[in-house]
C-alpha positions in Angstrom: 98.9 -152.6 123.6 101.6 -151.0 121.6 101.1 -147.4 123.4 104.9 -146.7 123.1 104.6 -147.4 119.0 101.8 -144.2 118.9 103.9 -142.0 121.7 106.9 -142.2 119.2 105.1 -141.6 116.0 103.1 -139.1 117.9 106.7 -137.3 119.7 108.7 -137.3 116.1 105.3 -135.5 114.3 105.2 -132.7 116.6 109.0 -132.6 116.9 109.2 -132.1 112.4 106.5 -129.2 113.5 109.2 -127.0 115.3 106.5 -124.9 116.4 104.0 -123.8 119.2 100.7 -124.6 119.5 100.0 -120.8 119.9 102.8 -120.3 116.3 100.1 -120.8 113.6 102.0 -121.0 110.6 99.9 -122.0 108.2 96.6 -121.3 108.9 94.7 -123.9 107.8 92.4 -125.4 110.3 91.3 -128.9 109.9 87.3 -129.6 108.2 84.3 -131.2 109.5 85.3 -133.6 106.5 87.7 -134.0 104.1 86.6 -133.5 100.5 88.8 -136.3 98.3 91.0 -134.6 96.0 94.5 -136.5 95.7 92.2 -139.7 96.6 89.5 -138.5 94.5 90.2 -141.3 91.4 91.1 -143.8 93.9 87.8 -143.8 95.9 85.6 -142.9 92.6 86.9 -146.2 91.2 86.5 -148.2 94.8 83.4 -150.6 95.6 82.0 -149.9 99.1 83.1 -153.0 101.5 80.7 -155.4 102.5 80.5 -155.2 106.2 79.3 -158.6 107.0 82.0 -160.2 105.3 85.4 -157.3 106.1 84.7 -156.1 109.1 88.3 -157.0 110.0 89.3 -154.1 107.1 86.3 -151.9 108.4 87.1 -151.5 111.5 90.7 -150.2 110.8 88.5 -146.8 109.8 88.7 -145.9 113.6 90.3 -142.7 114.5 93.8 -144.0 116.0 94.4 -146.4 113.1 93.5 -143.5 110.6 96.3 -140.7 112.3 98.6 -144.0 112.8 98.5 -143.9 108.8 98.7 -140.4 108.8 101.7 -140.0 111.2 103.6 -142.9 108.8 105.6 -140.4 107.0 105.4 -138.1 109.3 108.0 -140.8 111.2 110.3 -141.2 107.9 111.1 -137.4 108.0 111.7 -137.5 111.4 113.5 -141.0 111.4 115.5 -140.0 108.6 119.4 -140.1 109.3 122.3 -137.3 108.8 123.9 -136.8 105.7 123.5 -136.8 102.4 120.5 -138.8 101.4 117.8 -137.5 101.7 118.4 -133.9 101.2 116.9 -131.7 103.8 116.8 -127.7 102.6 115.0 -125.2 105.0 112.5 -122.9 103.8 111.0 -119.8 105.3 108.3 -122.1 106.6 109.3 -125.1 106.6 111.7 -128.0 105.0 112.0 -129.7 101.9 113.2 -132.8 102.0 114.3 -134.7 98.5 115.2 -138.0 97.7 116.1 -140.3 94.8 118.9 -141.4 96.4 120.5 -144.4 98.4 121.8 -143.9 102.1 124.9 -145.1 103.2 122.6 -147.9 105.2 120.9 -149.3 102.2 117.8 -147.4 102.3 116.7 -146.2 99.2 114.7 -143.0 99.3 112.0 -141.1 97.0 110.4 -138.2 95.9 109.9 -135.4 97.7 107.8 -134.0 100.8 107.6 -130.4 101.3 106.8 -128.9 105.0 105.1 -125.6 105.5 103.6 -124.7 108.9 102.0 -127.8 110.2 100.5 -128.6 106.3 103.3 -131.4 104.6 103.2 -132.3 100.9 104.5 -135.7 99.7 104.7 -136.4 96.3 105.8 -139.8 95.8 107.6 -139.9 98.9 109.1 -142.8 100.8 111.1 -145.9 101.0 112.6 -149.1 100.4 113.9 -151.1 103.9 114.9 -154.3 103.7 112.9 -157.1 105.1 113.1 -159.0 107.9 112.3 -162.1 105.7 114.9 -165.1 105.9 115.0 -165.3 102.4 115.9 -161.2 101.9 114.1 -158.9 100.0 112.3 -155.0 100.2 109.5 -153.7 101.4 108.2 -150.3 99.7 106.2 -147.4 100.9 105.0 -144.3 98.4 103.1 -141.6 99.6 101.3 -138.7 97.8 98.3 -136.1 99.5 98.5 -133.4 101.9 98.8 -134.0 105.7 97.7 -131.2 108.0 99.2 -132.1 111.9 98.3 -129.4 114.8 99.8 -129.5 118.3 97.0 -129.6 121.2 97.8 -127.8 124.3 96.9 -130.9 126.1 99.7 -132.5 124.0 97.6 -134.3 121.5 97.1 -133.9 117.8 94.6 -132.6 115.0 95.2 -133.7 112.1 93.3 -133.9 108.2 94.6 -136.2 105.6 93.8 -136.4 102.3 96.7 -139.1 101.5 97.2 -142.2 98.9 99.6 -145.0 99.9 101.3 -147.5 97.5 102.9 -150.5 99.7 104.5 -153.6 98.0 107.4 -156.4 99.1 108.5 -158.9 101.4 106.4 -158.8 105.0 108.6 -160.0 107.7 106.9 -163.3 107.3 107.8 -163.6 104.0 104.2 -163.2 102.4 104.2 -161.3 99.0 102.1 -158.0 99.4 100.5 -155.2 96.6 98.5 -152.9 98.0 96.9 -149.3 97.9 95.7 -147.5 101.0 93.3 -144.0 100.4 92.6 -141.9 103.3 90.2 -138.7 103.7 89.9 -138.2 107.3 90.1 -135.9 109.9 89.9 -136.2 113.5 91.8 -135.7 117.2 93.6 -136.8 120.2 93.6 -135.1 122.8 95.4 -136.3 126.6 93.9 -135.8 130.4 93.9 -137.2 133.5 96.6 -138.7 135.8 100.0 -139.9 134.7 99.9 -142.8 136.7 101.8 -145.1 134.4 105.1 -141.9 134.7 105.8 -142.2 130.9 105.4 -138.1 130.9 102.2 -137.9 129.4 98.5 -138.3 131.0 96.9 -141.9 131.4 93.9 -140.4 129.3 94.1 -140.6 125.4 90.8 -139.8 123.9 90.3 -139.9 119.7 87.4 -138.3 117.5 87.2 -138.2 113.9 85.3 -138.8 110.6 86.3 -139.7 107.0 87.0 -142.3 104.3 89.4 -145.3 104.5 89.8 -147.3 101.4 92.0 -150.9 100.8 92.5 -151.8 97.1 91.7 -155.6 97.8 88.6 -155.0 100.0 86.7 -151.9 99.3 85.8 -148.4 101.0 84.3 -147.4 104.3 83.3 -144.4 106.2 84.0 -144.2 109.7 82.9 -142.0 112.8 84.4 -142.7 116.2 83.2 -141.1 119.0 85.6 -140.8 122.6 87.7 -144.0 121.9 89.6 -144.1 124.8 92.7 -145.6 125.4 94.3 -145.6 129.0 96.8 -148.7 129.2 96.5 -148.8 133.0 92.4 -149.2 132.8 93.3 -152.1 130.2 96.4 -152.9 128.0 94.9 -154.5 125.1 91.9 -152.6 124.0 90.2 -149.4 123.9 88.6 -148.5 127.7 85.0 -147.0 126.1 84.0 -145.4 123.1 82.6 -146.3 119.6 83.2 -146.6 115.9 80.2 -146.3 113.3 81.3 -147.7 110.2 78.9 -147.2 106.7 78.9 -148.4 103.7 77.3 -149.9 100.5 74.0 -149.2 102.7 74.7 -150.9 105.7 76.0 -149.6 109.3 77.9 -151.4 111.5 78.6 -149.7 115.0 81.9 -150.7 116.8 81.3 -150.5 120.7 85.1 -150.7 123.1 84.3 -152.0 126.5 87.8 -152.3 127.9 86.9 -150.7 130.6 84.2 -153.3 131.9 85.5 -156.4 129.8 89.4 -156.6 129.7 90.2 -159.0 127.5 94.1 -160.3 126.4 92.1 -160.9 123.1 91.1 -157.3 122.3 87.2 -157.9 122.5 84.6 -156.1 121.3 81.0 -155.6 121.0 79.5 -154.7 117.2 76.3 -154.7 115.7 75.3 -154.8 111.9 72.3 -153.0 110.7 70.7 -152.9 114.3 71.2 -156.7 115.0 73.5 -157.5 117.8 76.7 -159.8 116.2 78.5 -160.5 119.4 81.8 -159.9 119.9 84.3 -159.5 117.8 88.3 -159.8 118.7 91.9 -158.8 117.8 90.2 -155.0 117.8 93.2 -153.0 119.5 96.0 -150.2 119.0 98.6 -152.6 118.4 96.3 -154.6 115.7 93.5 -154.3 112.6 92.4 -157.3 111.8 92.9 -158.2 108.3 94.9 -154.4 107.6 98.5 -156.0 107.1 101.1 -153.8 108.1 103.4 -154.4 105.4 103.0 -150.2 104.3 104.0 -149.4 107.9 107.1 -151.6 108.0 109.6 -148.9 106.3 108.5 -146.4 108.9 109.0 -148.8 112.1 112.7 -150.2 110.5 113.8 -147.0 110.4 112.5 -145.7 113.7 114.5 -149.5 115.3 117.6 -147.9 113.0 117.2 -144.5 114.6 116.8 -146.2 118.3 120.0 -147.8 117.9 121.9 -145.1 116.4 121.0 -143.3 119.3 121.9 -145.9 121.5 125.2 -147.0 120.2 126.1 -142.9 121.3 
């Protein structure tokens, strides 16, 4: 399980905050649920998935794959390197940070994403990386919404997201990709228990949350989970307890995580459809989501590895 992957999107979020828990800012407070409004069109125009047939896409509306999108670029900003591209100005309450520009390590960079208190704007912000494909090529990431990130005392996050994502290129594998992602969530993590594992943080990571997730090649789902938990030393490849309801088009699907009683290397778990028991189910873990191909995260991860090794080469 990828834990280290969410603790450094998770660390450079709350880092772009530069504030307190207790320093409101901006004083919006995250909803019950998040009413579509930058998303509105793209869910209006979406068919609801059909969960006997995607419930690899469906399940990716659980609550840690929902902030992992959410955090995405969160990480750019906070990945991005020194100089001139992109433009960082600070504001009274926040930063703006501009693009349309080309870095001096080939990264191109776009629009614009505008911080104020823990609320950030993007309008079609992001990037273009280059791929790790053998036969070259780019991998592209736009995003446009409102993200809304809150520090926890216990260390974790709340966070609302009413975000639209455009992802296109080269995967690492060299598969073509086109894609739109629409997400109108909101939900939590929050940390407790021991830190047996001495990474700084507590073994515990528990994640709530409710909302829509959309793919343009599958459909639209909405998804409750209830007390995932994730504790790496309990089990390293799937959640430990917890559930995910998923709904749509008129059927229910319910996502059970038993890593805590069945371990599995293969990321098992329990699901049923409709009230009718469908087995198990694998690959359902942190570090994967199914048939959600990660080729919109890929600009965020190259330049966190291009931010690791600047700071290692120090």
């Amino acid at each position: 399980m990828k834990r280290a992957l969410w603790l450094a999107f998770g660390m450079i979020s709350l880092a772009a905050c530069k504030k307190e828990p207790s320093d409101s800012g901006d004083s919006d407070e995250p909803s019950s649920e998040v009413e579509p409004v930058v998303t509105a069109e793209f869910f209006e125009d979406l068919a609801p998935m059909n969960l006997s047939e995607d419930i690899a896409f469906a399940f990716s509306a659980s609550t840690p794959w929902m902030m992992f999108i959410t955090l995405s670029p969160q990480g750019m900003l906070g990945a991005a390197p020194e100089g001139d591209c992109p433009v960082v100005t600070s504001t009274n309450t926040g930063a703006v940070t501009q693009g349309d520009c080309t870095a001096e390590d080939g990264t191109v960079w776009y629009g614009t994403a505008t911080t104020s208190g823990f609320k950030t704007t993007y309008e079609g912000f992001g990037v273009s990386t280059a791929t790790e494909c053998a036969d070259g090529g780019t991998n592209t990431a736009i995003y446009d919404g409102v993200v809304t990130m809150i520090p926890t005392q216990s260390g974790g996050i709340q966070f609302e997201a009413d975000l639209l994502v455009h992802s296109y290129g080269v995967e690492d594998d060299c598969t073509l990709f086109d894609r739109e992602l629409g997400v109108a969530y909101t939900g939590n993590s929050e940390y407790s228990g021991e830190d047996e594992d001495t990474d700084g943080q507590p073994d515990n990571q528990t994640f709530n949350g409710s909302g829509l997730f959309g793919m343009s090649d599958a459909g639209q789902v909405h998804g409750t989970t209830d007390n995932e938990l994730i504790n790496s030393i309990v089990c390293d490849f799937e959640a430990a307890s917890g559930s995910t309801t998923l709904t749509a088009g008129g059927q229910t699907a319910v996502i059970t995580y038993d890593g805590a009683t069945d371990c599995s290397e293969e990321a098992t778990v329990t699901w049923t459809l409709d009230g009718v028991d469908q087995g198990e189910l694998s690959g359902v873990s942190c570090s994967t989501s199914g048939g959600l191909a990660l080729g919109w995260a890929l600009p965020a991860l190259a330049l966190l590895r291009r931010r690791t090794a600047r700071k290692g080469s120090k």
